[in-house]
Backbone as CSV, one residue per row, in Angstrom:
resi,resn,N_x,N_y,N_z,CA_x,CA_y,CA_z,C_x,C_y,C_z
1,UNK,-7.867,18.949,-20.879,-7.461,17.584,-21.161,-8.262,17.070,-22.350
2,UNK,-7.435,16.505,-23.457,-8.246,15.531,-24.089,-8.807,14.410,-24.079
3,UNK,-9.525,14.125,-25.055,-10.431,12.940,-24.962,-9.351,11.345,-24.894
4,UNK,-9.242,10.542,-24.293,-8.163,9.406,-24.333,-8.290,8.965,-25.833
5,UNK,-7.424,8.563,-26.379,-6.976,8.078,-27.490,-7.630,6.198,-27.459
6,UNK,-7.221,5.544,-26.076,-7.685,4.619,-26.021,-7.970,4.327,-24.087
7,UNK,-9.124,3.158,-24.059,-9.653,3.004,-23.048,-10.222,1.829,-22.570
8,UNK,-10.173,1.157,-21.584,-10.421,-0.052,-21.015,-10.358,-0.474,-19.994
9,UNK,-11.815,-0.466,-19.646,-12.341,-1.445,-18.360,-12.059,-2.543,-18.169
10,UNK,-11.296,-3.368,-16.881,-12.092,-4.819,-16.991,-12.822,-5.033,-15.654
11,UNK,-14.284,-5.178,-15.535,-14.919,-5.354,-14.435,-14.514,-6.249,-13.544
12,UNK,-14.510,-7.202,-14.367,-13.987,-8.555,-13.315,-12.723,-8.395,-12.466
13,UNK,-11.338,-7.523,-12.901,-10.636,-7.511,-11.575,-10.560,-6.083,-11.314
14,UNK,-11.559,-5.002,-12.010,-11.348,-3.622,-11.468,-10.504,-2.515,-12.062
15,UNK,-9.927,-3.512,-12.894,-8.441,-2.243,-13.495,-8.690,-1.688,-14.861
16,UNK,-8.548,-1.056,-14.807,-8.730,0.605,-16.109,-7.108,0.438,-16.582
17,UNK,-7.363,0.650,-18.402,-5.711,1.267,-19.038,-6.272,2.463,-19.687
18,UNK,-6.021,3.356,-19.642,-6.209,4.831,-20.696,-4.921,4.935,-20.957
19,UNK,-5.189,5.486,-22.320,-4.021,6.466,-23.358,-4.195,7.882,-23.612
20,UNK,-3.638,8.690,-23.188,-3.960,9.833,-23.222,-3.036,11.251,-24.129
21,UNK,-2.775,12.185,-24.737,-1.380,12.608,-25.453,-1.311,13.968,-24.374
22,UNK,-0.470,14.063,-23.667,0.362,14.885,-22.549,0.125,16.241,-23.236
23,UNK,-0.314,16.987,-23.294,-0.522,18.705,-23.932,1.015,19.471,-23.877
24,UNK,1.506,19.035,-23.479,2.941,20.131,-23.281,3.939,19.243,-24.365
25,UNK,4.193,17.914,-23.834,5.150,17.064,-25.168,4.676,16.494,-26.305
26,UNK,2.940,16.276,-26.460,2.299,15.524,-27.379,2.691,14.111,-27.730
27,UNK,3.411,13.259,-26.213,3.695,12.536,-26.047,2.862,11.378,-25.406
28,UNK,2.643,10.128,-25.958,1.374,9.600,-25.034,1.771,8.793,-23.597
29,UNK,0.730,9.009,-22.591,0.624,8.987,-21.813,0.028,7.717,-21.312
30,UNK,0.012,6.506,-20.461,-0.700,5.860,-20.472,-0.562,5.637,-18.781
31,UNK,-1.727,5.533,-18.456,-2.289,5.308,-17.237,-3.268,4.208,-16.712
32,UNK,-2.655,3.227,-15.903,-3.093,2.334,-15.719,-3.973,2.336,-14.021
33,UNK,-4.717,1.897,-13.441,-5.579,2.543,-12.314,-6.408,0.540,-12.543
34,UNK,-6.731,0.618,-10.909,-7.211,-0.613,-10.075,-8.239,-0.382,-8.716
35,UNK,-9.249,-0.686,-8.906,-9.818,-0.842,-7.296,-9.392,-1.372,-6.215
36,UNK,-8.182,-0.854,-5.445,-7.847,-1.892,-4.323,-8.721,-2.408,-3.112
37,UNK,-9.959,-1.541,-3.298,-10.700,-2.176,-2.310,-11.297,-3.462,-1.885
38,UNK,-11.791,-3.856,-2.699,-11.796,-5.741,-2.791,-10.343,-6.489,-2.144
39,UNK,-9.593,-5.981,-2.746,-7.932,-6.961,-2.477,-7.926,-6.321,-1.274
40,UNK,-7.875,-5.125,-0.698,-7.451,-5.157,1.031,-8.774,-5.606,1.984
41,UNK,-10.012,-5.321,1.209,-11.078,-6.590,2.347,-10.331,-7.984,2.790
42,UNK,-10.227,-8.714,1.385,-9.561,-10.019,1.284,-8.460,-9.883,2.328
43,UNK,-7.380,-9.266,2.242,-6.429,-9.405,2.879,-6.729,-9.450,4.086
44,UNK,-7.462,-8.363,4.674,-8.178,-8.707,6.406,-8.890,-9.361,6.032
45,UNK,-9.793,-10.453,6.061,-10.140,-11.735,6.137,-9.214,-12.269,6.298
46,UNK,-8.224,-12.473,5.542,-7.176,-13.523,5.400,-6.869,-13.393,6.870
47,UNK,-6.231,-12.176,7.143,-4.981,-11.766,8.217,-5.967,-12.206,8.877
48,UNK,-7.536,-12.076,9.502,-8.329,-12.139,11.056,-8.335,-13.418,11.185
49,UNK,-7.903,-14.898,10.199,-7.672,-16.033,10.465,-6.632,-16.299,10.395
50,UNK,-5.680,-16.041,10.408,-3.761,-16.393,10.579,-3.502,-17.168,11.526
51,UNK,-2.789,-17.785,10.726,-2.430,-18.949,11.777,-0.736,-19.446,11.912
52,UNK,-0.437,-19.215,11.289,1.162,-18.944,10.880,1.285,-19.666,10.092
53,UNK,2.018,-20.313,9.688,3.026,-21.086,8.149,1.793,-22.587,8.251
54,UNK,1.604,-22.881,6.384,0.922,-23.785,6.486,1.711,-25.255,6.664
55,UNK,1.385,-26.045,6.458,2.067,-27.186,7.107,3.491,-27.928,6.524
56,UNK,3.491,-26.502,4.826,4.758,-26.886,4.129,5.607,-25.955,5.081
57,UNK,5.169,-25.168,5.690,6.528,-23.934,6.261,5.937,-23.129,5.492
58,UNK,5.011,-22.497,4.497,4.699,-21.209,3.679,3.935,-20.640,4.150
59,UNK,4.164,-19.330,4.233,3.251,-18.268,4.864,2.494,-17.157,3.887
60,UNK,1.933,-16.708,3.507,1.036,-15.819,2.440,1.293,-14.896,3.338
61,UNK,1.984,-13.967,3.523,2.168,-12.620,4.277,1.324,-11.475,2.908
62,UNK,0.280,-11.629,2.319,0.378,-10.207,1.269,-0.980,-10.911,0.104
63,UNK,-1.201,-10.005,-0.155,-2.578,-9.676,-1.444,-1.977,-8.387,-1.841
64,UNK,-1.162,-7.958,-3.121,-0.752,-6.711,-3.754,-1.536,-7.081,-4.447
65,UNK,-2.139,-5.628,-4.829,-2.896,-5.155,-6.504,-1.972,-5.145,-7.408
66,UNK,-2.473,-5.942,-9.089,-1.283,-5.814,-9.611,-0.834,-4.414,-9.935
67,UNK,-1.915,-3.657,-10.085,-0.738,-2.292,-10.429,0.373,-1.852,-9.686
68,UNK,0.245,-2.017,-8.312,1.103,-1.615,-7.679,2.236,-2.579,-7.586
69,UNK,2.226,-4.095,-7.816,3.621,-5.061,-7.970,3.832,-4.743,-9.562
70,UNK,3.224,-4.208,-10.763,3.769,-3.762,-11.643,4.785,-2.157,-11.407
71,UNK,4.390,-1.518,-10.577,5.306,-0.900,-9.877,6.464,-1.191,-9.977
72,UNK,6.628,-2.019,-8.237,7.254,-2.441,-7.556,8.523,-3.260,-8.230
73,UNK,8.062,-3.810,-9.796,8.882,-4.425,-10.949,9.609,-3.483,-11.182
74,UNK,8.625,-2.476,-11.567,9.518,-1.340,-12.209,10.893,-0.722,-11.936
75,UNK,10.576,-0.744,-10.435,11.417,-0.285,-9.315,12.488,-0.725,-8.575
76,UNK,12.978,-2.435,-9.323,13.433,-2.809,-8.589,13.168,-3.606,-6.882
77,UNK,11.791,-3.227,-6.578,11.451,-3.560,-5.171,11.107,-5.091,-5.222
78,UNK,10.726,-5.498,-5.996,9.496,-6.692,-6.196,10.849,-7.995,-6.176
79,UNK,11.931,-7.608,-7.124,13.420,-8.122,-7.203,14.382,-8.312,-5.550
80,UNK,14.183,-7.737,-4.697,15.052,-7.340,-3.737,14.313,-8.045,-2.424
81,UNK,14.289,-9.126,-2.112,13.680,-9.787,-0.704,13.508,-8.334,0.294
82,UNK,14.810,-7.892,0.643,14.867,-6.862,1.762,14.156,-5.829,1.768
83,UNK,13.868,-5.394,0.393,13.072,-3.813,-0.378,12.171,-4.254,-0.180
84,UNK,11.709,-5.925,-0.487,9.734,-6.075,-0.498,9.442,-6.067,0.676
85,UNK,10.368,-6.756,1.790,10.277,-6.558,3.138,10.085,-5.833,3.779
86,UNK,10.915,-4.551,3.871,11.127,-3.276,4.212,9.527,-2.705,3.713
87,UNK,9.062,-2.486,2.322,7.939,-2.014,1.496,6.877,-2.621,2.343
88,UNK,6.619,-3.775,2.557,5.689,-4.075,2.992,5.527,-3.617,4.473
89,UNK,6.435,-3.900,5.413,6.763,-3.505,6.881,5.963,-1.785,7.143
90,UNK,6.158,-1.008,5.514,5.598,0.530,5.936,3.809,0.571,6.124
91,UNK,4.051,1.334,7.314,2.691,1.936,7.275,1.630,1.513,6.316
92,UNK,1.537,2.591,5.347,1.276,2.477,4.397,0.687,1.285,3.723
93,UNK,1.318,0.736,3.286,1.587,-0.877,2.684,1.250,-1.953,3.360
94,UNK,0.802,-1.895,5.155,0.467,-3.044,5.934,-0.924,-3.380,5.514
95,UNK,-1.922,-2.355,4.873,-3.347,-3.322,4.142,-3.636,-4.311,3.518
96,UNK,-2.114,-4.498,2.960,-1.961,-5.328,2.083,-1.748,-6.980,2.545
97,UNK,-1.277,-6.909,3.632,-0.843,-7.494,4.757,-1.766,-8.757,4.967
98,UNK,-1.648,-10.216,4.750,-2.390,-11.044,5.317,-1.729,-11.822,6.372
99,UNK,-0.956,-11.531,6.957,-0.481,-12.603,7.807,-0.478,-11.812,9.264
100,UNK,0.347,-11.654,10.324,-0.190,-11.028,12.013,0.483,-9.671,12.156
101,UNK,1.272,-9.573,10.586,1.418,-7.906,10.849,2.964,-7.994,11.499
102,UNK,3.505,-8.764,11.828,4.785,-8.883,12.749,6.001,-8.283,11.471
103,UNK,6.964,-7.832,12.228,8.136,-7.172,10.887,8.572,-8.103,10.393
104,UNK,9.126,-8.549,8.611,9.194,-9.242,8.197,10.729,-9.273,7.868
């Protein structure tokens, strides 16, 4: 692997961009990367005080990292009530979770 072309930290929310040129197409590559660990602490905090909908009717069901709702853009999911629903409902994806965990 080569050396990245370009590179960047930002401490304050955790997330890395590298540029890198792919060895087989000499095409660049860019890779974006996040600490989700901070954002799913937060989220359990959040979730171990839930209380259900605040007094407008709104509920915060979620703390996503942005890389992964830059995803989720990508994908169509973030667009689709039922897909973010469904997405969030998996396994997987319940860390993210601030509200009692119930299917959404």
């Amino acid at each position: 692997m080569t050396a990245p072309l370009y590179g960047r930290y930002d401490a304050r929310t955790g997330r890395s961009t590298q540029v890198t040129v792919d060895a087989e197409t000499g095409l660049p590559v860019i890779t974006k990367s996040q600490q989700v660990r901070p954002i799913v602490e937060s989220a359990k905090r959040i979730a171990s005080n839930f209380s259900g909908p605040n007094p407008q009717g709104v509920t915060h069901v979620a703390r996503i990292p942005l890389v992964v709702w830059q995803r989720l853009m990508q994908t169509g999911v973030a667009k689709d009530e039922k897909a973010l629903s469904k997405w969030l409902n998996e396994r997987d994806n319940r860390v993210f979770r601030t509200d009692d965990g119930r299917k959404l």
